[in-house]
C-alpha positions in Angstrom: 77.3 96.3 112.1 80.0 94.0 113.0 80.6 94.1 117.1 83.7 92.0 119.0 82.3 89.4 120.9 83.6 87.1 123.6 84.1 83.3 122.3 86.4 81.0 124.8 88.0 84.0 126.5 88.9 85.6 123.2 87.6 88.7 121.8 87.0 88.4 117.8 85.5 90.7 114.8 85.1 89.4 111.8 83.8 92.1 108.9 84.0 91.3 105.2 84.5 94.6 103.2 84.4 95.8 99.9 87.8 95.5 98.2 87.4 99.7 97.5 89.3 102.5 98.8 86.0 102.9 101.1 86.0 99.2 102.2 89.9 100.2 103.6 88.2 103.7 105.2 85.7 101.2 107.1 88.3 98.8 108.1 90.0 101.7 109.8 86.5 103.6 111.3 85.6 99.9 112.6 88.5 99.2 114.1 88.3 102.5 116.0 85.6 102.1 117.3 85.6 98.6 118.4 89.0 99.8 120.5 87.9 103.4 121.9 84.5 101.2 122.6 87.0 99.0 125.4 88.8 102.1 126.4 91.9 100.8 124.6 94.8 102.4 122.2 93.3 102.5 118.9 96.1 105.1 117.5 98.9 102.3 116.3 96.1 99.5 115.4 94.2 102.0 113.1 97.6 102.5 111.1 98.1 99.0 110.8 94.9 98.5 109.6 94.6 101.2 107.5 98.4 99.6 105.6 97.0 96.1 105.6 93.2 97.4 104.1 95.3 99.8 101.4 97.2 96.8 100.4 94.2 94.6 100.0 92.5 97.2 97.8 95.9 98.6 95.9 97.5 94.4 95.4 95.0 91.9 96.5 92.1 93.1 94.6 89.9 90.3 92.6 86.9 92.4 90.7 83.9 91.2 92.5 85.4 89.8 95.4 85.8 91.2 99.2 88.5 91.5 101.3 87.7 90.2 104.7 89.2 91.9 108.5 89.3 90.4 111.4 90.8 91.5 115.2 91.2 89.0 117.9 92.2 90.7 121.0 93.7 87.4 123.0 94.8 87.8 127.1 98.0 89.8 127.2 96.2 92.1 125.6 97.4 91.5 122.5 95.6 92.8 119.2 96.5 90.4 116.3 94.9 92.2 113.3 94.0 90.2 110.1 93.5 91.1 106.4 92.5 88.2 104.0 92.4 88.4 100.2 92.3 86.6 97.2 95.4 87.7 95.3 97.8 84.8 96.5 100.6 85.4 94.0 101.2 89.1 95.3 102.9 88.3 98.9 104.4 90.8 100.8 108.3 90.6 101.0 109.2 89.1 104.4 112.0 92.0 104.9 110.2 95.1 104.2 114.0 96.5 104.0 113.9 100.5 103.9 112.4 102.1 100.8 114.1 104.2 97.9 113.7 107.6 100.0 112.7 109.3 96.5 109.7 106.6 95.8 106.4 107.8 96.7 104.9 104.4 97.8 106.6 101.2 99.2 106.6 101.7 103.8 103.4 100.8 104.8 105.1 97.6 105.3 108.2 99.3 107.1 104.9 101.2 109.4 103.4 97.7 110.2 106.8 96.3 111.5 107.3 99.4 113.2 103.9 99.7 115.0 103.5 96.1 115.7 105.1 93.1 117.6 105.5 90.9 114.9 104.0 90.4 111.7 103.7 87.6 108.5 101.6 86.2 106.1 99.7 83.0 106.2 99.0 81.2 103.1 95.0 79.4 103.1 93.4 77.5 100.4 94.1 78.7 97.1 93.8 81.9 96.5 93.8 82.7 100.2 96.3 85.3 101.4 96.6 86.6 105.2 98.8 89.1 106.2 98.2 89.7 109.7 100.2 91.9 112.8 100.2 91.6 116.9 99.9 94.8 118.6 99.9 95.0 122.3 97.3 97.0 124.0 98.0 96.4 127.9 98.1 100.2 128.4 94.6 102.0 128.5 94.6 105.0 127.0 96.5 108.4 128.6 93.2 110.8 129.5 95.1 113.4 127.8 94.5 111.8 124.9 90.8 111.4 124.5 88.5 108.8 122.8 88.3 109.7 119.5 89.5 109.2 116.1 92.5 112.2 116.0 91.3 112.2 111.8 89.7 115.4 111.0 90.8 117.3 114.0 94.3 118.6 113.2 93.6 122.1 111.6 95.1 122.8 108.3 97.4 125.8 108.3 96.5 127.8 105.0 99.2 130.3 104.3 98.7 132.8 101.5 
């Protein structure tokens, strides 16, 4: 399993993942636990990385090829979060404008501009697309709020 480690005062993950709907559910999970692991807000990085991870798997998706996530948490503390795939051609707008309120997909880019500082794409080597976010994490997190994922513990009202 992937862990952060400490390289020149940096903390970095690096985790290449299968480009599946369960490679995006790990991207979330590890990211989770890497932050509740160093006491730190995990609740706005999680949704970034699970928009960034859907997004990979949903527009970025090469058959046979991974998508790759990495999280450098730098002094400030800043989280920048990082999702590389191969599908160059299909880069995100850079104004993720509002979306049609009747269209059922199209603001998990509005979320990620919401829940983060700033956010872009970075273009490698051919076919080499990053879209990436900065989330700051200076504030530990509120004892009222726990360590743990908050998936899976809302009960579901089931009216007859």
């Amino acid at each position: 399993m992937a862990t952060l480690s400490h390289v020149n005062q940096e903390t970095s993950l690096v985790a290449t993942l299968p480009s599946t709907p369960r490679g995006a559910r790990a991207a979330r999970a590890l990211t989770v636990a890497q932050l509740v692991e160093r006491k730190l807000p995990f609740e706005d990085a999680a949704q970034v990385v699970a928009e960034l991870a859907a997004n990979a798997v949903t527009h970025g998706r090469v058959r046979g090829r991974d998508f790759r996530l990495a999280l450098h948490l730098v002094q400030g503390p800043t989280l920048r979060i990082e999702v590389s795939d191969t599908r160059r051609e299909f880069e995100p707008p850079a104004d993720c404008g509002a979306p049609d309120p009747e269209a059922e997909s199209g603001r998990g880019l509005v979320l990620v501009s919401a829940l983060s500082v700033r956010w872009g794409t970075d273009l490698g080597p051919a076919p080499l697309k990053t879209v990436w976010a900065e989330i700051d994490v200076a504030s530990p997190i509120s004892p009222d709020r726990g360590f743990h994922d908050p998936v899976d513990q809302y009960p579901v009202s089931h009216d007859a």
